[in-house]
C-alpha positions as CSV (number, residue, x, y, z in Angstrom):
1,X,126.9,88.4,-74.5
2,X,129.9,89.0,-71.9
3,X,130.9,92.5,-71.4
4,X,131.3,94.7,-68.3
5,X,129.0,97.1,-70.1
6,X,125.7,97.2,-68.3
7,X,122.9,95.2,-69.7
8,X,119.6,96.3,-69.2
9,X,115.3,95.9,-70.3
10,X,113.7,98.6,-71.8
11,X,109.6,98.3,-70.8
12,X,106.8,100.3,-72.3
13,X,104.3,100.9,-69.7
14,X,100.3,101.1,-71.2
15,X,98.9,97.8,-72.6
16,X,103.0,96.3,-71.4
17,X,102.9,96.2,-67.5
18,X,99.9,97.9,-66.6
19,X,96.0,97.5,-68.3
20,X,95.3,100.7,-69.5
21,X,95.3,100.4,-73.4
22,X,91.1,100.2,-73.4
23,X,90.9,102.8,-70.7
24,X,92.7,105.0,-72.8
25,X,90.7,104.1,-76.0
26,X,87.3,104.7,-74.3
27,X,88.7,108.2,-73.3
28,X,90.1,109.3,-76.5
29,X,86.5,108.0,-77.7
30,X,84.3,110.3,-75.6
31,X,86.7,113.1,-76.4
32,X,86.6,112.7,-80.0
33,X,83.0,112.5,-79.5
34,X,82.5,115.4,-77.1
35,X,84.3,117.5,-80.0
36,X,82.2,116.4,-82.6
37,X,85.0,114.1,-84.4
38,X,83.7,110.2,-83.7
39,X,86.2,107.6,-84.3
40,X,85.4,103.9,-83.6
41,X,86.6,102.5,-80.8
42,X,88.4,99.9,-83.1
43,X,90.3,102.7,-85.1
44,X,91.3,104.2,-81.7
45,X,92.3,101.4,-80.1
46,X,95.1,99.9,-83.3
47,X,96.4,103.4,-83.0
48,X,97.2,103.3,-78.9
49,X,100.9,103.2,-78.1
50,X,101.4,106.7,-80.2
51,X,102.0,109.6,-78.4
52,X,99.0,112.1,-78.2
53,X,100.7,114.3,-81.5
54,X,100.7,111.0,-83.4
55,X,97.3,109.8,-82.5
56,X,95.8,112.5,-83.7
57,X,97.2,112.7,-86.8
58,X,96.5,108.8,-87.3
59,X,92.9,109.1,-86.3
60,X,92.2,112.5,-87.9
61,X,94.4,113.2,-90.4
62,X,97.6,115.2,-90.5
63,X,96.1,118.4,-92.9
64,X,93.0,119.0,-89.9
65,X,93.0,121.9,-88.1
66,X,95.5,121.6,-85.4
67,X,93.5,124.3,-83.2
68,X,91.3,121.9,-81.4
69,X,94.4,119.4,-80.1
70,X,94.6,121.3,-77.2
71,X,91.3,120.9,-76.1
72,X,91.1,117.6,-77.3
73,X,94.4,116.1,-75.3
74,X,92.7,118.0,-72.2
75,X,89.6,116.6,-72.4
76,X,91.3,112.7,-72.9
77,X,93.4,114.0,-69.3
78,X,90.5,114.2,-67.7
79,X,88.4,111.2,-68.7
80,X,91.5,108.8,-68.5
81,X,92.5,110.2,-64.6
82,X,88.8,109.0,-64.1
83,X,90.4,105.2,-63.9
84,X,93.5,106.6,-61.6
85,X,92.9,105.4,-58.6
86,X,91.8,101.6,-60.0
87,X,95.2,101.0,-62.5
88,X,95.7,97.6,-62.4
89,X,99.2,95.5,-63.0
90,X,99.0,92.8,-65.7
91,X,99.8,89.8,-64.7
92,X,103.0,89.1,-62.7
93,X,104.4,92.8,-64.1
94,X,106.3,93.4,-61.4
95,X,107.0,90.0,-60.6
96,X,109.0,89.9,-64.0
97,X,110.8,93.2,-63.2
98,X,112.3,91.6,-60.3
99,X,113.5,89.0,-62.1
100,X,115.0,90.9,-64.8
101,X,117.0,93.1,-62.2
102,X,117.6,89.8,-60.5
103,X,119.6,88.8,-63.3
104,X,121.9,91.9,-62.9
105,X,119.5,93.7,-65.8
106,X,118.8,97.7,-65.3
107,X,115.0,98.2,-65.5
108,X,114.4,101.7,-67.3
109,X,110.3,102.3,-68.5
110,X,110.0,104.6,-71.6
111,X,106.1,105.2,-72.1
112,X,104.6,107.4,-74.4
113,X,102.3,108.4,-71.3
114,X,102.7,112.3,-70.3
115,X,104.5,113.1,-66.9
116,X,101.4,113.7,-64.6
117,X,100.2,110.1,-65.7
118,X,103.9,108.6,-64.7
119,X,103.0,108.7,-61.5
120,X,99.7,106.9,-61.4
121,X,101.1,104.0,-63.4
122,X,104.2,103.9,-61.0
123,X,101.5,103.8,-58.3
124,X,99.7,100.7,-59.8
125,X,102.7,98.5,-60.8
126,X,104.4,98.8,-57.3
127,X,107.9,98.0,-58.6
128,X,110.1,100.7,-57.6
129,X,112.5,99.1,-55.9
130,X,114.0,98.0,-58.8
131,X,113.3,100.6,-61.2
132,X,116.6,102.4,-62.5
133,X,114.9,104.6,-65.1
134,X,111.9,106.2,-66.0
135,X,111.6,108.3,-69.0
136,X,107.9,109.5,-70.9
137,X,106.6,111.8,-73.6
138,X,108.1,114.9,-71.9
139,X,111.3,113.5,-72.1
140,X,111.0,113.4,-76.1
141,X,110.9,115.9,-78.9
142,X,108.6,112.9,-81.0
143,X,106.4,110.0,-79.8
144,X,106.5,106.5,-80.7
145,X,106.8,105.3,-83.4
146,X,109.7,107.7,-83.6
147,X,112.6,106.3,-81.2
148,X,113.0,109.4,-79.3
149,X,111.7,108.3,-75.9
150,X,114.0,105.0,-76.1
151,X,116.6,107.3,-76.7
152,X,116.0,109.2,-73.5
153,X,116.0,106.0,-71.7
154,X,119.4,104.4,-73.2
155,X,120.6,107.9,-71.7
156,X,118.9,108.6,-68.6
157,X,120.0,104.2,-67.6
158,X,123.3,104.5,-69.1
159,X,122.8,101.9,-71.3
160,X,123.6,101.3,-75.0
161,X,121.4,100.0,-77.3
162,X,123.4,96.8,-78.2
163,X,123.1,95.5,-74.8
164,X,119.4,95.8,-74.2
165,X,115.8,94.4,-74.9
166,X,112.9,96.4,-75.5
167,X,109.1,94.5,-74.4
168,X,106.2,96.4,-75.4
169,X,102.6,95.6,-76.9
170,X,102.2,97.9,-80.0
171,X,103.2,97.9,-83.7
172,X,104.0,101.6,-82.4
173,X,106.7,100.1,-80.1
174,X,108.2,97.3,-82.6
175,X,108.7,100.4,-85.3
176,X,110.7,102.6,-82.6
177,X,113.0,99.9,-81.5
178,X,113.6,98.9,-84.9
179,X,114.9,102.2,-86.3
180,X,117.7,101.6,-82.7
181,X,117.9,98.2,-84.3
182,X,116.9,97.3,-80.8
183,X,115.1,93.8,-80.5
184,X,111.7,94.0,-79.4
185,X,110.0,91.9,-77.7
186,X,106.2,91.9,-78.2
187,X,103.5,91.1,-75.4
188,X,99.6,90.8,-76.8
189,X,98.0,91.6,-74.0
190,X,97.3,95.6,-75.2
191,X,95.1,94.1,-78.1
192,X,97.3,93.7,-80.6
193,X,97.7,90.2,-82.2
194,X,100.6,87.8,-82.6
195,X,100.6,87.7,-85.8
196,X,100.4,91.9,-86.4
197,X,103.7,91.7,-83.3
198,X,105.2,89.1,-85.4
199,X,105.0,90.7,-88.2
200,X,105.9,94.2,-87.2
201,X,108.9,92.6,-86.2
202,X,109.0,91.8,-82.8
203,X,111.5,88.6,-82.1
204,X,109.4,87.0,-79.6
205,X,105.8,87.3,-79.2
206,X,104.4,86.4,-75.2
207,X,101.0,86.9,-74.2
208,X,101.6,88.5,-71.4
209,X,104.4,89.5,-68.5
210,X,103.3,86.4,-66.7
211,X,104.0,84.3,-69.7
212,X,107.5,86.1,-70.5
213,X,108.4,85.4,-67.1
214,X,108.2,81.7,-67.3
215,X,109.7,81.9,-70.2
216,X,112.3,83.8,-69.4
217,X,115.1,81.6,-69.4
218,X,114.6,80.7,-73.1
219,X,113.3,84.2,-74.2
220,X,115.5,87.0,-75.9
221,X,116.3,88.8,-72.6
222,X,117.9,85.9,-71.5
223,X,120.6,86.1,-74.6
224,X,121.6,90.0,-73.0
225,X,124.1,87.3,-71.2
């Protein structure tokens, strides 16, 4: 591509850059299971990458009783800021930022996390420096898999959806960059497979951040020109 436009990455966060996705399913575990409403961790964890509305209605079915979400979303708050303070960077994550905004690319996050978790996963991947952008659930009026929270971040960056790459590590993601016709590019390392990335339709499937950053001169970021 050659265009004065900008040209930019879109980056999910959980599961993507930072190692949260099985943090997050144990706590939506003991919530559902402090309120009486078990789900297996398995079930829990393929439906990570969904905003907290969406999760909900995966795991416990959209006619329930919506009275208890409050409580419930409260109660995941408060086990998941248990793991805070130990947040850990997948491999090379911001190592592969840097290279992106090396390459003249503006680095916008859009993560289904909420706003008081932002910070915390900021904290952990230690990359602001070359952060343009940083847009979450609050910024949205749906969660993943609707594209609402990629559309708040091709706003907020200035960027236009023809002249960007999207990396994340859920089906969830894949579905909301398709509907922006948006090419995704899918990382395993949240616990979802190749194949089920692959066939979501994510163009490029990496195993993790460190892997798309050795790739990166052959990978679908390096077509943005």
């Amino acid at each position: 591509m050659s265009s004065d436009k900008p040209r930019g990455v879109l980056f999910d966060v959980d599961g993507t850059l930072v190692d949260t996705t099985y943090l997050h399913t144990v706590s939506w575990w003991e919530a559902l299971r402090q309120a009486d409403r078990p789900v297996p961790m398995a079930v829990i964890h393929r439906a990570i990458g969904m905003g907290a509305d969406k999760l909900l209605d995966h795991l416990l079915g959209p006619e329930r009783d919506r009275g208890a979400d409050e409580k419930l979303n409260a109660a995941h708050s408060s086990l998941y800021q248990e793991y805070w303070e130990r947040l850990t960077p997948l491999p090379r994550a911001a190592e592969l930022l840097r290279a992106c905004a090396a390459r003249g690319l503006r680095i916008a996050l859009a993560t289904s996390a909420a706003e008081h978790e932002v910070a915390a996963l900021r904290r952990a991947l230690d990359a602001d420096d070359v952060i343009h952008t940083v847009t979450c659930a609050d910024d949205a009026e749906e969660s993943k898999p609707a594209p609402d929270i990629l559309v708040a971040a091709l706003r907020e960056s200035g960027l236009d959806a023809s002249r960007v790459v999207f990396v994340g590590d859920s089906v969830w993601d894949v579905a909301a960059s398709g509907k922006l016709d948006i090419p995704c590019v899918g990382l395993t390392c949240g616990g979802t497979s190749r194949g089920e990335l692959a066939g979501a339709g994510a163009v490029a499937v990496y195993d993790d951040p460190a892997a798309l950053l050795d790739a990166l001169s052959d990978s679908p970021i390096a077509a943005l020109g």
